[in-house]
N, C-alpha and C positions, 0 to 999 in steps of 0.2 A: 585666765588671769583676771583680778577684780581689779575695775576699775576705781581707784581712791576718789576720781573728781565725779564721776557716776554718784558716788555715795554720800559725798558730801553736801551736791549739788538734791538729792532727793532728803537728804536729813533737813536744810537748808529749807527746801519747801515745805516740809513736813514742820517745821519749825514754826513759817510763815503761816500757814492753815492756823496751825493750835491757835499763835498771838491774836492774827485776826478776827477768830472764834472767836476769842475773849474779847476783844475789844465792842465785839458785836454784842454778846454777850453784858458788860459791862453799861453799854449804852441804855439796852432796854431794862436793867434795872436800875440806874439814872434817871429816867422816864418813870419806874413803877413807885420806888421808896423817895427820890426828891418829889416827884407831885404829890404824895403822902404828906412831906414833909410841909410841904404849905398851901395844901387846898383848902385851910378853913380862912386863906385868905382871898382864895375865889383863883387863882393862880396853879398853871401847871410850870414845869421846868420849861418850854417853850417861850412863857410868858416870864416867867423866870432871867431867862436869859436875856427877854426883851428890854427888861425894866434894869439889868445889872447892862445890857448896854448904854440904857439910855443913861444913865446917872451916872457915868465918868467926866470928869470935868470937861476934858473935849469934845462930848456932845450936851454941853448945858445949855449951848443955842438951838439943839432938836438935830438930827440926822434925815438926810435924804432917805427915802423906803431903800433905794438904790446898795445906798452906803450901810445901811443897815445888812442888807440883805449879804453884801462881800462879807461885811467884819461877823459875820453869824455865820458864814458858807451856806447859806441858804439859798431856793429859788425867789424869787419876785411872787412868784405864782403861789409859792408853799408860804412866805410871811404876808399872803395879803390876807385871809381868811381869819389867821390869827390875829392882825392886825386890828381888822374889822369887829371881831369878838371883845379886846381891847378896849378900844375906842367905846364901844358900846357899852362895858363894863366901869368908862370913868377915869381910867389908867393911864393912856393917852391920847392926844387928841393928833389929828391928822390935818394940815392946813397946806393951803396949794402954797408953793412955793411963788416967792415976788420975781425972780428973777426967771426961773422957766414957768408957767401956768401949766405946763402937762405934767409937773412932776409935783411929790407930795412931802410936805416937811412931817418929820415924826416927834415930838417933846413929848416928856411925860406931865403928866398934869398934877395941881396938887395933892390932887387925893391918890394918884398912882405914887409920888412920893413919900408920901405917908404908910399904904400899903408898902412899898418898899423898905422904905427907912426903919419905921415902927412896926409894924407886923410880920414882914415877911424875913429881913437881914437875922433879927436874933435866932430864929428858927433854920435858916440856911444855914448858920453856923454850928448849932447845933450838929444838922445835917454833918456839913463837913467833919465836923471831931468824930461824932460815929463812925464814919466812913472809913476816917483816916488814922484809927483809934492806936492802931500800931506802928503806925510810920512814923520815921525820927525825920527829922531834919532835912539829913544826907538823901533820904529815901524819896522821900515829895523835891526835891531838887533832882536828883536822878533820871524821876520819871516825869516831872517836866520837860527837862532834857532832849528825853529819848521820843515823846511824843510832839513836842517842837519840830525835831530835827523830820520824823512820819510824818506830820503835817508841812511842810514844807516840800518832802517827795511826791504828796500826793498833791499838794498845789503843782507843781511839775505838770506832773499826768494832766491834772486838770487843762492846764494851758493850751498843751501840747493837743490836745481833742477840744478844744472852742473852734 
């Protein structure tokens, strides 16, 4: 006799493989067509992300590398190179913090705001309408949603294995 929960339970995985493919999928081209999209302003999507964190009004006083590195899901070890590359390039500057001396404040600097504001935003927009050329409304609502609600499971796991 077949098992239903058998079937389910491997459709179920099978399901899971494809998404995750895709997602995986999805990322590294993220990486290939966004760095595209604004490397004539010396910027990859890493840097990208750096700079769309650093310019939220809640980090207008600069963010710990620390802070940085949670609200990114990053390691300490994987944003400090980039970091460094940054810094060097003008974008932002790196100042010890007054209150711990072992830890490092991150703000971006004028000229990284400029690169952000003036060169690189109108072109990330772009980016996104290509991207999202066919999606309504409902659809970019949806799949926020649904990738909110995945990252939130995988913060789980994450915990659970610190």
């Amino acid at each position: 006799m077949n098992n239903p929960t058998k079937k389910n339970s491997s459709t179920r995985i099978d399901l899971a493989n494809r998404l995750f493919f895709r997602l995986y999928q999805c990322t590294n081209m993220l990486h290939k067509t966004g760095t595209r999209a604004v490397e004539e302003e010396g910027l990859t999507t890493q840097q990208w992300a750096v700079l769309g964190a650093l310019s939220r009004p809640s980090a207008s006083g600069g963010m710990s590398v620390g802070d940085l590195a949670k609200y990114l899901k990053v390691s300490r070890q994987n944003l400090s190179g980039l970091l460094g590359r940054m810094e060097r390039d003008g974008n932002i500057e790196l100042v010890t913090s007054s209150v711990d001396r072992r830890s490092k404040n991150i703000s971006m600097t004028s000229r990284g705001r400029h690169t952000w504001e003036t060169a690189a935003l109108p072109k990330i927009r772009n980016y996104y309408e290509a991207a999202l050329i066919d999606f309504s409304t409902d659809d970019l609502t949806h799949t926020l949603h649904y990738l909110l609600k995945l990252l939130s499971n995988m913060e789980k796991i994450d915990k659970v294995e610190d």
